[in-house]
KOLLOTI-205688 format. One record per residue (C-alpha): x negated, y, z negated. Coordinates in pm, whole numbers, plus 50000, padded with zeros to 5 digits. Layout:
N
{{X; Y; Z}}
...
END
This chain:
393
{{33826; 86017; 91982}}
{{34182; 85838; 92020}}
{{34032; 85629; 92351}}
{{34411; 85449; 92527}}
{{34320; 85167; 92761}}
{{34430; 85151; 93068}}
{{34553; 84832; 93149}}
{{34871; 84625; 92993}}
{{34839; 84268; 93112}}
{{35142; 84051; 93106}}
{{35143; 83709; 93103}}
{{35490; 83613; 93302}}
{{35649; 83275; 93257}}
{{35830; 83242; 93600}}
{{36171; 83106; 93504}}
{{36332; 83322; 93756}}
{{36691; 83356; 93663}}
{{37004; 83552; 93893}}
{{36809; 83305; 94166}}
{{36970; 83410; 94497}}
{{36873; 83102; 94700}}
{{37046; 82741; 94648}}
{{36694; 82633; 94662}}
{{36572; 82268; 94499}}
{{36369; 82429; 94164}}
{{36102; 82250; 94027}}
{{36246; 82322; 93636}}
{{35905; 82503; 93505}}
{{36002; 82832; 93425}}
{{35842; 83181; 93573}}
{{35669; 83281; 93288}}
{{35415; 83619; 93291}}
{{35142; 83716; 93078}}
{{35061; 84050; 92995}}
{{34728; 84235; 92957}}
{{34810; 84554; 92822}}
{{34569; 84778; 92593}}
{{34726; 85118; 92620}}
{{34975; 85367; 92457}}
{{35256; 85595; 92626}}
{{35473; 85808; 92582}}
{{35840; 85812; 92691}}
{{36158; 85701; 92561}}
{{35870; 85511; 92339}}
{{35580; 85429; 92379}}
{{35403; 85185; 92601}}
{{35203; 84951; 92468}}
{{35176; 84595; 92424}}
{{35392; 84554; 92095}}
{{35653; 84790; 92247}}
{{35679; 84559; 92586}}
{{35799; 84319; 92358}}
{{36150; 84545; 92294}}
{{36139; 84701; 92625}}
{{36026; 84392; 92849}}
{{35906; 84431; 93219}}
{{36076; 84490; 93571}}
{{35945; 84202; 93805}}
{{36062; 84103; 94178}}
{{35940; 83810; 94332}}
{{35948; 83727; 94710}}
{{35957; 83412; 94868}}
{{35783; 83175; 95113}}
{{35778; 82818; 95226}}
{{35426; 82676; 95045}}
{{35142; 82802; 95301}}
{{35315; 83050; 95416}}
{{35214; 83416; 95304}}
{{35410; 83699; 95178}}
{{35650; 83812; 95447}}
{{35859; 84051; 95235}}
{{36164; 83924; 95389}}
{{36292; 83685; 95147}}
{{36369; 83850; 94815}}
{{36401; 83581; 94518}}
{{36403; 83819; 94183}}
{{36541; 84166; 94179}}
{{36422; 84364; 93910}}
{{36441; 84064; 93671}}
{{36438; 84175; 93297}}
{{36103; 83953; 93146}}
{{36179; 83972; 92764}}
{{35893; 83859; 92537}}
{{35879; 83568; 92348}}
{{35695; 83494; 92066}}
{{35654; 83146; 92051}}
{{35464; 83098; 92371}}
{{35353; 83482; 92363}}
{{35475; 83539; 92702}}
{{35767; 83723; 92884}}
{{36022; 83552; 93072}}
{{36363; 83522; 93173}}
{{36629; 83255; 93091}}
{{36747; 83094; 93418}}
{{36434; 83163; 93635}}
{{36277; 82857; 93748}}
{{36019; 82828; 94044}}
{{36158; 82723; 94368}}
{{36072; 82375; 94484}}
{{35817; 82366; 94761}}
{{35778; 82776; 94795}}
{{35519; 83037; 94702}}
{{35597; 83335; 94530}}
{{35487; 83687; 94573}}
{{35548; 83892; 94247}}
{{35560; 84321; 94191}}
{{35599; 84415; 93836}}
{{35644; 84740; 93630}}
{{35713; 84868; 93308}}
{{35898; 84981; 93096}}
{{36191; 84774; 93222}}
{{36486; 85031; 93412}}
{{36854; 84871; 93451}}
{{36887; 85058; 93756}}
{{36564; 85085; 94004}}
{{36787; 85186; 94309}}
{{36808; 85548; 94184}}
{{36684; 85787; 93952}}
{{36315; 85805; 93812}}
{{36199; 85506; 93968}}
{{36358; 85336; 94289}}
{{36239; 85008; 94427}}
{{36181; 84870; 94661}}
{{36239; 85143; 94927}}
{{36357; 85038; 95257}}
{{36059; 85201; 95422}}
{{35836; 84900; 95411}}
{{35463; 84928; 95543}}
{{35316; 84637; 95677}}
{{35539; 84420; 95521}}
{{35494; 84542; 95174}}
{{35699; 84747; 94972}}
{{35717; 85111; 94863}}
{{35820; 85289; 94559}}
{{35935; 85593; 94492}}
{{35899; 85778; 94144}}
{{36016; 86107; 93993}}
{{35902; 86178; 93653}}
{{36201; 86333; 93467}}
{{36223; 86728; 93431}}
{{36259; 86722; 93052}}
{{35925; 86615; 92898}}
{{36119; 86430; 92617}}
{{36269; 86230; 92838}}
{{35952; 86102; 93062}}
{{35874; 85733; 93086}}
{{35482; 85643; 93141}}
{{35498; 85434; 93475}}
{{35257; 85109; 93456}}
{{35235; 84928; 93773}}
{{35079; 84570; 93819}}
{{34862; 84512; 94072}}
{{35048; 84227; 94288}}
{{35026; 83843; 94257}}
{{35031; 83728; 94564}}
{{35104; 83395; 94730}}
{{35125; 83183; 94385}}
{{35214; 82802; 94373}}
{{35377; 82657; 94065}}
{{35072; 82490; 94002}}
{{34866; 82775; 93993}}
{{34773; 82864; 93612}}
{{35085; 82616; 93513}}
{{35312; 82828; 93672}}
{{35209; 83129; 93451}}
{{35166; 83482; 93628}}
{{34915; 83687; 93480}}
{{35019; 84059; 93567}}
{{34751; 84319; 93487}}
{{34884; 84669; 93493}}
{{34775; 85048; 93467}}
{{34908; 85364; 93415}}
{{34965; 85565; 93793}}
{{35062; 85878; 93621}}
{{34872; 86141; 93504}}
{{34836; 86237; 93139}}
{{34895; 86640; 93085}}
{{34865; 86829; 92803}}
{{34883; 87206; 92706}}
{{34739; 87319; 92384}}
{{34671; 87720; 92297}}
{{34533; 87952; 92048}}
{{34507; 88332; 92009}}
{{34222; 88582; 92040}}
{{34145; 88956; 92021}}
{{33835; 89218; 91865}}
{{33696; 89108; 91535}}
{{33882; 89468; 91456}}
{{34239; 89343; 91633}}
{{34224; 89000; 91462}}
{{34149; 89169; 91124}}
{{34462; 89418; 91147}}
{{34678; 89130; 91321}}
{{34657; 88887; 91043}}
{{34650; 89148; 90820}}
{{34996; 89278; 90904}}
{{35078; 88946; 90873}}
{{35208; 88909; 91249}}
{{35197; 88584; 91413}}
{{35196; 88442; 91777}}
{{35425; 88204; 91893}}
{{35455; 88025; 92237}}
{{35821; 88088; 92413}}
{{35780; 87861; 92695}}
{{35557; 87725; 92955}}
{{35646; 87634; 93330}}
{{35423; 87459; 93590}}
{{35522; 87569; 93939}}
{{35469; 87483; 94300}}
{{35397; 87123; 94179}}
{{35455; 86789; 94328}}
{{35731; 86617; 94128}}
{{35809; 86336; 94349}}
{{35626; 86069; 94542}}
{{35612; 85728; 94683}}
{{35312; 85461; 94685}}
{{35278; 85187; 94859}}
{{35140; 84872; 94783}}
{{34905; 84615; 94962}}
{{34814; 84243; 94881}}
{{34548; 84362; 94586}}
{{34615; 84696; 94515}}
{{34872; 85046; 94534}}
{{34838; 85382; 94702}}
{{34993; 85664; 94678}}
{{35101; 85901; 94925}}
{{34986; 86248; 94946}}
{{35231; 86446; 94833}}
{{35460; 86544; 95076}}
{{35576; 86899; 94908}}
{{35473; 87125; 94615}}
{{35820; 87283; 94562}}
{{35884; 87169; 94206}}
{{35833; 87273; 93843}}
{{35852; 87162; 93526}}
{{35976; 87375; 93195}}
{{35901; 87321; 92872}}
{{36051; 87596; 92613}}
{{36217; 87655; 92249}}
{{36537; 87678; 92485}}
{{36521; 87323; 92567}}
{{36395; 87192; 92304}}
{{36062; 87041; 92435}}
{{35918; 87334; 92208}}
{{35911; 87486; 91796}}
{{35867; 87817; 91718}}
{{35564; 87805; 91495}}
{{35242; 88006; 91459}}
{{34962; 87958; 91664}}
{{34605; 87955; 91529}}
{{34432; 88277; 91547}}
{{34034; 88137; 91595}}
{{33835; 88144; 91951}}
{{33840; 87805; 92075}}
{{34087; 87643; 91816}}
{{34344; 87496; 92003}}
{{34702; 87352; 91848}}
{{34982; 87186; 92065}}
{{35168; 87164; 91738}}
{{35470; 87402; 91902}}
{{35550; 87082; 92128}}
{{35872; 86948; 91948}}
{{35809; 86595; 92073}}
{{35583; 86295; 91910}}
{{35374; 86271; 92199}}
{{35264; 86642; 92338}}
{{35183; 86601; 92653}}
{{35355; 86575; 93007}}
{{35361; 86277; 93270}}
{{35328; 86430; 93616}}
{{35264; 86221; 93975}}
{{34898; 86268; 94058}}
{{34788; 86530; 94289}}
{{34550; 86758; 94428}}
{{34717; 87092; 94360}}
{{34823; 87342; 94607}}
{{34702; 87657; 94597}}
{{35017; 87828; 94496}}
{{35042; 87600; 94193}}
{{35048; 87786; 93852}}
{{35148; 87786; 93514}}
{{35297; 88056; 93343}}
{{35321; 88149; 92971}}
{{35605; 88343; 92763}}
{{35476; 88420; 92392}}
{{35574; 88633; 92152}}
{{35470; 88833; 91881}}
{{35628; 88862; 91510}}
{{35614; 89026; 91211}}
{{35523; 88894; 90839}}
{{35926; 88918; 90815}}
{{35969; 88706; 91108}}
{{36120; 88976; 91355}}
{{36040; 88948; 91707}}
{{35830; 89289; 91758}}
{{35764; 89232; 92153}}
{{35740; 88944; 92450}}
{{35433; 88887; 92687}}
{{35441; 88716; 92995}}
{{35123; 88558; 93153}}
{{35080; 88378; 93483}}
{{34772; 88143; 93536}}
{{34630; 88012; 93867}}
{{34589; 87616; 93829}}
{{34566; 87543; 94178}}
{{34193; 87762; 94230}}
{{34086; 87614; 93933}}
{{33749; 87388; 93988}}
{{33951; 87130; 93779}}
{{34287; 87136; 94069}}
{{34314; 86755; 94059}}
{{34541; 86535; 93845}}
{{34423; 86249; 93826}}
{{34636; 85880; 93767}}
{{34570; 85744; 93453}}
{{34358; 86020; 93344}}
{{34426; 86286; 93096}}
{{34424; 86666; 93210}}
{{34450; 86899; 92931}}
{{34513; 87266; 92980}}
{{34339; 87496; 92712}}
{{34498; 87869; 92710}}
{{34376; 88104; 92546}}
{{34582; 88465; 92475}}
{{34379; 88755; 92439}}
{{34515; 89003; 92293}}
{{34249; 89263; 92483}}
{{34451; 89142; 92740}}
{{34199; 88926; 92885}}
{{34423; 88597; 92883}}
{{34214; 88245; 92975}}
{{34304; 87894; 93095}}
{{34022; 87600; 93099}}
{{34094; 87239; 93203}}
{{33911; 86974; 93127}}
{{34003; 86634; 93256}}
{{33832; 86334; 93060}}
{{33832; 85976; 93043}}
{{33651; 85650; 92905}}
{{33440; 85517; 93220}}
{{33765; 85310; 93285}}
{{33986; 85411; 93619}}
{{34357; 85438; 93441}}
{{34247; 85539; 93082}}
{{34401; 85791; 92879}}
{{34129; 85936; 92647}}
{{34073; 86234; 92413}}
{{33864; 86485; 92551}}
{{33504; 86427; 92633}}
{{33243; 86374; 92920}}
{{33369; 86303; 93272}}
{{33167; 86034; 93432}}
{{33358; 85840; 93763}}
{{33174; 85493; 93818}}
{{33485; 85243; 93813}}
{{33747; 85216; 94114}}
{{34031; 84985; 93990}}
{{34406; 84928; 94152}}
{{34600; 85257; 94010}}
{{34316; 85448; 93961}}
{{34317; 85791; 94161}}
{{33944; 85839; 94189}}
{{33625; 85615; 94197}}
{{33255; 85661; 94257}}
{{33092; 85926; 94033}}
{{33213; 86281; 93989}}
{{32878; 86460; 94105}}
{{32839; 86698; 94387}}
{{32665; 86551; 94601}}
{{32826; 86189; 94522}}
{{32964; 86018; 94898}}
{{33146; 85707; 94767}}
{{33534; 85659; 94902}}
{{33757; 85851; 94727}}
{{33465; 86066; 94570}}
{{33577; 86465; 94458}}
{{33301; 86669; 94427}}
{{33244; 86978; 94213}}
{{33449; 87219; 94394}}
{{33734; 86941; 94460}}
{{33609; 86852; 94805}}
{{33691; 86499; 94879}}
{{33487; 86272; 95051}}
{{33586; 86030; 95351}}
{{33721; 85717; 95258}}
{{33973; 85571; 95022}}
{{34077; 85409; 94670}}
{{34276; 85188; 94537}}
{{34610; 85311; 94372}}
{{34474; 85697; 94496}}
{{34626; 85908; 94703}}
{{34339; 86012; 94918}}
{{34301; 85870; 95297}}
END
């Protein structure tokens, strides 16, 4: 089991640089340290070694010592923290704490040049309470997604606190999807298939009526986000567009390949959500001779958003298993899995809910008749109450 902890912990050195205050600075620089014990996909992956290429996004609001977080006085804007390696820490040359202030500090990663559109865009100008909101849209090509990890915020820190070193713990908010198949018929069909030598190949795949852009908001310990507001988008991944190869699939009951994804890491990274009950995903394969000749197209439709398993949980991993049947009786399963830790990606295996950290989607166990905040129960009903980093109110 390839088990990908959730949380990346940065250790920032606070040597805020592009200060835009003439404020008296104390000369100890804004230094983080990260926690981080996880792998992503994206542009690359997300880890801990690859933070140290990448670096982190971190803002930073100010107030006069005593005074807590206002969100009206910005003193970083999405400050690139580069690692370095002699103090094993990320910070930024030029960023020094203010003399006689606190700081309030949001961080994310991988670092973006430009937060004010695109994928991610931060902060909005729709603050809540005083606190920030981002919005995210994972891109619509799967090669080109970037794993989101959010920190949950430091709040109200003095230069003296820690030695003026922010320790930023952070978790994945997305949700880990991934789409693996196989083929199936009569012992009878399966023996004249293979002996023909005819093959199955996957054409394309395309989730609809999905969610594909959100916003969360944060609070002084934790994130939430939103529920969805629409499920109006899609996301296509085909031989056309490269996110797919044109190879055989395997022709056993219940042996599953994602080897026609045409990218390292073969799986999506989708907002999470509770699917609608339009939501569905539907399948274009093809069948071919020994020669290699196309001999005829199928197209199947699947119903994701009646399944028992309708949720997509952040910083889980949901993995869709289809199965075509070439008796015509085509199947999807889902299974969504984790490690007992809120924001972990994991290989498939039990599901067991008894952990409720910031950017996790659910908490409490996943049992029927389980009544904790935030709680689904078999059937996806959710119980009163909410989590941190969910979506649920």
């Amino acid at each position: 089991m390839r088990t990908m902890k959730a949380h990346i912990g940065v250790l920032v050195l606070l040597a805020l640089a592009c200060t835009p205050l003439s404020l008296p600075e104390e000369r100890l620089p804004v230094v983080c340290e990260v926690y981080t014990a996880g792998e992503t996909k994206g542009a690359g992956q997300t880890t801990s070694a690859s933070l140290q290429t990448s670096g982190i996004g971190l803002f930073a609001w100010r107030t006069d010592a005593g005074t807590p977080f206002s969100g009206t006085e910005s003193y970083l804007a999405n400050g690139q923290f580069a690692y370095d390696g002699s103090s094993a820490t990320w910070r930024q040359s030029g960023a020094y704490w203010p003399f006689g202030s606190w700081l309030s500090f949001f961080a994310y990663a991988p670092y973006l040049a430009d937060v004010s559109a695109g994928a991610l865009e931060f902060p909005s100008s729709d603050y809540v309470s005083g606190y920030p909101r981002l919005q995210y849209t994972p891109a619509a090509l799967a090669a080109s997604q970037v794993d989101l990890c959010l920190a949950t915020p430091v709040m109200n820190a003095a230069v003296t606190d820690n030695a003026g070193v922010v320790p930023l713990s952070f978790s994945h908010v997305l949700t880990r999807l991934c789409i693996q198949a196989c083929w199936n018929g009569t012992p009878a069909q399966v023996d004249a298939f293979t002996a023909a030598g005819q093959t199955i190949r996957v054409q394309s795949i395309v989730l609809r009526n999905v969610a594909v852009t959100n916003k969360l908001t944060y609070s002084a310990a934790s994130f939430l986000w939103d529920t969805p507001a629409a499920f109006d988008g899609s996301y296509t991944m085909s031989v056309a567009n490269g996110s797919f190869r044109s190879v055989d699939l395997p022709a056993a009951a219940g042996t599953f390949s994602s080897s026609f994804w045409n990218i390292a890491d073969a799986c999506l990274y989708v907002l999470p959500q509770s699917l609608s009950a339009s939501s569905e995903m539907e399948v274009v394969f093809e069948i071919y001779s020994s020669g290699g000749s196309l001999i005829s197209q199928e197209t199947v439709t699947f119903d994701i958003g009646g399944l028992v398993q309708h949720v997509w949980p952040a910083g889980m991993e949901m993995t869709y298993s289809v199965t075509l049947d070439l008796t015509g009786h085509y199947a999807v399963e889902a299974d969504v899995t984790f490690d007992c830790n809120a924001g972990a990606f994991v290989a498939p295996g039990s599901m067991w809910y008894d952990s409720t950290q910031a950017g996790s989607f659910l908490g409490g166990n996943f049992l029927p008749a389980a009544s904790q905040a935030g709680t689904f129960g078999s059937v996806g009903a959710v119980a009163s109450g909410s989590t941190a980093g969910s979506f649920i109110e």
